[in-house]
C-alpha positions in Angstrom: 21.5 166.6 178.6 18.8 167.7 181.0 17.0 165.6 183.3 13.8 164.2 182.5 13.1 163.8 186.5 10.5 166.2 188.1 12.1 168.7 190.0 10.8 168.6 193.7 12.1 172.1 195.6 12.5 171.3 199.5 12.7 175.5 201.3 14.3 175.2 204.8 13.6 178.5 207.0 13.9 177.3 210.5 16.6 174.5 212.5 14.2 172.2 212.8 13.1 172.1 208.8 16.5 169.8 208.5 15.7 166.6 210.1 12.2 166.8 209.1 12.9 167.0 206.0 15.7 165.0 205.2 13.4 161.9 205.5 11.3 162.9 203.0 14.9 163.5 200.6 15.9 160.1 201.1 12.4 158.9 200.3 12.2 161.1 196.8 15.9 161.5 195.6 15.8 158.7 193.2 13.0 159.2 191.3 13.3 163.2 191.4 16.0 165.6 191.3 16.1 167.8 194.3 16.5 171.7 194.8 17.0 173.2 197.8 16.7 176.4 199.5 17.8 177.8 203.2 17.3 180.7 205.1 20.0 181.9 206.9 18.8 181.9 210.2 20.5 180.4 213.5 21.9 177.2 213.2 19.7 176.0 209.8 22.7 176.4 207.3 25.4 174.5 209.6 23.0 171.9 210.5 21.7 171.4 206.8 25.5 171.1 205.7 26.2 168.2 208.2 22.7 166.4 208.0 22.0 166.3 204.2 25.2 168.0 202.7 23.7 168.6 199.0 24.0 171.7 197.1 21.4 174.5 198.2 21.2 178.1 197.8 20.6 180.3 200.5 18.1 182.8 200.3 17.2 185.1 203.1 17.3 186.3 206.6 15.3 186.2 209.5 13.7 189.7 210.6 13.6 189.8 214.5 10.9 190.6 216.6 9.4 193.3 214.6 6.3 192.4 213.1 6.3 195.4 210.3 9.6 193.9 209.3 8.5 190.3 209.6 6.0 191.2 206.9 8.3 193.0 205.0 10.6 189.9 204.9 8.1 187.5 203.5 7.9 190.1 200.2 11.8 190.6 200.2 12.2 187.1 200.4 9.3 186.3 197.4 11.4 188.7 195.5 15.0 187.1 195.9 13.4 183.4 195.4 12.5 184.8 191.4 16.0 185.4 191.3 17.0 182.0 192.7 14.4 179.4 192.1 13.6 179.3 188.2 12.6 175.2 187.7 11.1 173.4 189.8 7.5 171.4 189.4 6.7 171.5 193.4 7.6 173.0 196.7 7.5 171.1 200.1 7.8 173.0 203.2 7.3 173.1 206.8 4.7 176.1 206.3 6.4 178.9 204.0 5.1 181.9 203.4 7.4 183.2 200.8 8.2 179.9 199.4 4.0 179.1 199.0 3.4 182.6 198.0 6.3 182.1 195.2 5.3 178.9 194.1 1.5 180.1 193.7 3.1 182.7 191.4 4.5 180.4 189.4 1.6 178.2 188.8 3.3 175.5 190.6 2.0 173.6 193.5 2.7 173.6 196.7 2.5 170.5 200.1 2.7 172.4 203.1 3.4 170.7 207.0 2.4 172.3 209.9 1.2 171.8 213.3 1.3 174.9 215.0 -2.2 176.0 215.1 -1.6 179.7 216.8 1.0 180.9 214.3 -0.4 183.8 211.5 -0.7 180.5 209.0 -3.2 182.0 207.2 -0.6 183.7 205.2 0.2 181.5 203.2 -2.6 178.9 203.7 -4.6 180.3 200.4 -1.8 179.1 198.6 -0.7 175.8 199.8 -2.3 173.1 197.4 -2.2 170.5 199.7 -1.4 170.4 203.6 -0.6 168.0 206.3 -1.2 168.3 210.0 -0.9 165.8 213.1 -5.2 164.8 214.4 -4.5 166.1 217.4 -5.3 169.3 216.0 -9.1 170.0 215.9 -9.8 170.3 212.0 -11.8 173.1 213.2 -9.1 175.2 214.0 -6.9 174.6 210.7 -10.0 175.6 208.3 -9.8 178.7 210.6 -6.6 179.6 209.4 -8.0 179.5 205.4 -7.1 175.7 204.5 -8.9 173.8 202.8 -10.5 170.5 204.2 -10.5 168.4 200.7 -6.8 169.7 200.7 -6.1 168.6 204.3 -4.8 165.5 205.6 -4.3 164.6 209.1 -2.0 162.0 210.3 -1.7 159.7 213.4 1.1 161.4 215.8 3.0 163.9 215.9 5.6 165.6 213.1 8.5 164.4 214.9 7.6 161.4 215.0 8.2 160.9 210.8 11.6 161.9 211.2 12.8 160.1 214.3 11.7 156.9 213.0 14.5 156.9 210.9 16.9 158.1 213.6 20.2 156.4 214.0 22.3 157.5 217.1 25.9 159.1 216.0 28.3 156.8 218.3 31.0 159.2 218.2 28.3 162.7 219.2 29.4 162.6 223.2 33.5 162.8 221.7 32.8 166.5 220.8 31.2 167.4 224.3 33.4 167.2 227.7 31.1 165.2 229.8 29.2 162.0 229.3 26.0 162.9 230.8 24.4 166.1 230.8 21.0 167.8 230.6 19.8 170.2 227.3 18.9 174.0 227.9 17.8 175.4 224.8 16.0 179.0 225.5 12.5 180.5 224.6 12.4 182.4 221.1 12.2 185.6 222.9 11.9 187.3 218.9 9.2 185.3 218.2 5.5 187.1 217.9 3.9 185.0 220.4 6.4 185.6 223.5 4.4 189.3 223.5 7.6 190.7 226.3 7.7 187.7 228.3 11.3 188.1 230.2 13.7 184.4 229.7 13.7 182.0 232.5 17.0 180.3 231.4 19.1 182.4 234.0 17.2 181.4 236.8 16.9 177.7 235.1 20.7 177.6 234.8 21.2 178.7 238.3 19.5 175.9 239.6 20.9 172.9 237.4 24.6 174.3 238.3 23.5 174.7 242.0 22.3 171.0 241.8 25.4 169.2 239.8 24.1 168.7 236.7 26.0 169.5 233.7 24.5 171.5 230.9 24.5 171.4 226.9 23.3 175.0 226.5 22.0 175.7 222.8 21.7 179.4 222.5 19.6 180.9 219.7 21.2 184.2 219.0 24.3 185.6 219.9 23.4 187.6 223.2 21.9 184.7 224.9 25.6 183.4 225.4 25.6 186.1 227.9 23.2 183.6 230.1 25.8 181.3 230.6 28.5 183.2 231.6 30.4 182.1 235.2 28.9 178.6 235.2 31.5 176.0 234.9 29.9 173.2 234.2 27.9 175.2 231.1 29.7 173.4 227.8 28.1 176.1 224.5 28.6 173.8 221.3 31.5 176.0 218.6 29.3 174.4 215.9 25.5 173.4 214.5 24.5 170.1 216.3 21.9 167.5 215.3 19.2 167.8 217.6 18.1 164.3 217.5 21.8 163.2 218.9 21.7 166.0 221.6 18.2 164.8 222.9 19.0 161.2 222.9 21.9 161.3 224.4 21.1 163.9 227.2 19.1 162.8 230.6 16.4 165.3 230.1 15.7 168.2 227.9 14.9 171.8 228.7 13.4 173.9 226.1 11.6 177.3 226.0 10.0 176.1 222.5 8.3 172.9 221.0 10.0 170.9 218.7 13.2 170.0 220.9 10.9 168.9 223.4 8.6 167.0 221.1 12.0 165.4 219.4 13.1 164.2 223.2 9.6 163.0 224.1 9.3 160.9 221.3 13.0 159.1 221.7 12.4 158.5 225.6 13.9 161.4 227.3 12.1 163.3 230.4 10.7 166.0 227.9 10.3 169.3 229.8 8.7 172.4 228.5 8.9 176.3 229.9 7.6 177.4 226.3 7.1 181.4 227.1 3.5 182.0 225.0 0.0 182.5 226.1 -1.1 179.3 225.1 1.0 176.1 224.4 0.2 174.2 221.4 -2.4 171.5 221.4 0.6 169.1 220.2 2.3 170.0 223.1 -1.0 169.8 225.4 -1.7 166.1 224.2 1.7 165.0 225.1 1.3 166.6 228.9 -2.1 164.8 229.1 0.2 161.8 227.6 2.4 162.1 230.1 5.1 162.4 227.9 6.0 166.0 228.6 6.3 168.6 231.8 5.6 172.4 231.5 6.1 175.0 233.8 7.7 178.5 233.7 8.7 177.6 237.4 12.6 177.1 237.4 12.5 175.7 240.7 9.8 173.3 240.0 11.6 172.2 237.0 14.9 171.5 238.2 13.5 169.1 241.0 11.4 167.5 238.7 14.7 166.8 236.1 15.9 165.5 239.3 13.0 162.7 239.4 13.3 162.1 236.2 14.7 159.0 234.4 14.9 157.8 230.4 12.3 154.7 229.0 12.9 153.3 225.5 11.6 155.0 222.5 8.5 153.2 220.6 10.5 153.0 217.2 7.6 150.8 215.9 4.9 153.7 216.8 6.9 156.2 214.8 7.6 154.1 211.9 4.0 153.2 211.5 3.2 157.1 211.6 6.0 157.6 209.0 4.5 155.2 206.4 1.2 156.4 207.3 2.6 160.1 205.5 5.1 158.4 202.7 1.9 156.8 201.7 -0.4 159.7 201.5 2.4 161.9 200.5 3.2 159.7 197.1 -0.7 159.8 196.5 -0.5 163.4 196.7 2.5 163.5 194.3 0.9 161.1 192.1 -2.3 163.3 191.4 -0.1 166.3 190.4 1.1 164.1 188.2 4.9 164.2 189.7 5.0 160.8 191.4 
């Protein structure tokens, strides 16, 4: 007999889509019944598999650094998604452009999270029905982008911050590494739009941490940055999808040419540092510099002495789990005026 549950369809695209999502599962999977899709792209399938481990279908690839082809993806993938997704009665996402464009075909709506201001969001902005975003992002600058403000809502914090409230360490995560402590390299999306050429400074970064001791958890993103760690001894590259959240808190500091690792670290205590590769960092990632609570530089050097006055501090649990009720509050309202609460 069919369920009479409303169908709530979660679409991963991107590694860090699975923890911040999975909150939101736990929170829904009892009331609704749950579809999910995943793109196949770096380690999003192997960590989805160990972190939530439902049934999901995978549907699409990433594209690489060319933008014609980027474009062309987002069509593709609407296409493969009508041969995929056929019930569902909403879509929540970490932006989605095929997944919001889809969902807008089907008269279905869609709840949309964000908080990267300087990606192209405006394609699928028109079609997300509802959107959240951290305050720290001038309001200004998310109407820009074609959202609407009586479909906006802004939280206290930052989007990390509603997963790793719920966050329990793994006690057995430093069994599959072969050293105790260690230091995170994780290198700059070099495919991404907004590098525009510039050249990875994880060769020069790694070079400095081995010259200094340190041992290293490298997390490469595609296959040829493995080259980067080739002759370092002390260089451990995971055979398998990690959970982010157990490789930040167990690490003494965490090096990342991108935003979320960093933002995932600074919010469970870690010495946070940043060497993200674009023109401009986020404003998420600008408030937590003013904070304090993260370093940037694209100065290897610089960085590697400052990891070595560094030094962890406890993680504000209760700060994150206020933020976290903050958006299971609104999000239920949300869910309650499409009538799917």
């Amino acid at each position: 007999m069919p369920s009479e549950k409303p169908i709530i369809w979660f679409d991963i695209t991107n590694v860090p889509h699975v923890n911040f999502l999975k909150p939101l599962y736990k929170l829904l999977k009892d009331r609704h019944d749950i579809l999910f899709t995943v793109r196949d792209f770096a380690e999003s399938i192997g960590l989805f598999k160990s972190q939530i481990a439902e049934p999901f279908i995978k549907v699409g690839e990433h594209k690489g650094q060319n933008r014609i082809r980027k474009v062309f993806g987002v069509f593709e993938r609407t296409y493969q998604l009508f041969n995929f997704v056929r019930e569902f009665d909403i879509k929540i996402s970490v932006g989605g452009d095929s997944s919001s464009l889809y969902a807008k075909l089907r008269r279905k709506p869609s709840i949309t999270f964000d908080d990267n201001e300087k990606a192209p969001n405006w394609r699928y902005s028109h079609f997300s029905d509802f959107a959240f975003w951290p305050e720290a992002i001038p309001i200004e600058d998310i109407l820009r982008q074609g959202f609407r403000r009586h479909k906006l809502y802004q939280y206290h914090g930052y989007k990390e911050d509603i997963y790793v409230a719920d966050y329990i360490p793994d006690p057995s995560f430093l069994k599959q590494l072969p050293f105790d402590n260690y230091v995170v390299v994780r290198p700059e999306n070099i495919q991404a739009n907004y590098v525009n050429g510039n050249r990875s400074l994880v060769p020069n970064l790694l070079q400095g941490l081995a010259n200094s001791g340190i041992n290293i958890l490298f997390l490469p993103r595609y296959k040829h940055d493995i080259d980067y760690a080739s002759g370092f001894k002390n260089v451990c590259l995971p055979d398998k999808a990690l959970n982010g959240l157990d490789v930040c808190y167990y690490s003494d500091a965490v090096l990342t040419g991108a935003g979320t690792l960093a933002r995932e670290a600074a919010c469970l205590g870690v010495p946070s540092f940043s060497f993200y590769a674009g023109k401009e960092l986020l404003t998420v990632d600008k408030k937590m510099i003013h904070d304090g609570q993260m370093f940037f530089s694209r100065d290897a050097d610089e960085l590697v002495n400052k990891v070595l006055k560094s030094s962890k501090q406890e993680p504000d649990l209760q700060r994150t789990r206020k933020i976290q009720e903050e958006v299971k509050g609104k999000l239920f309202q949300v869910l309650d005026e499409f009538g799917i609460a």
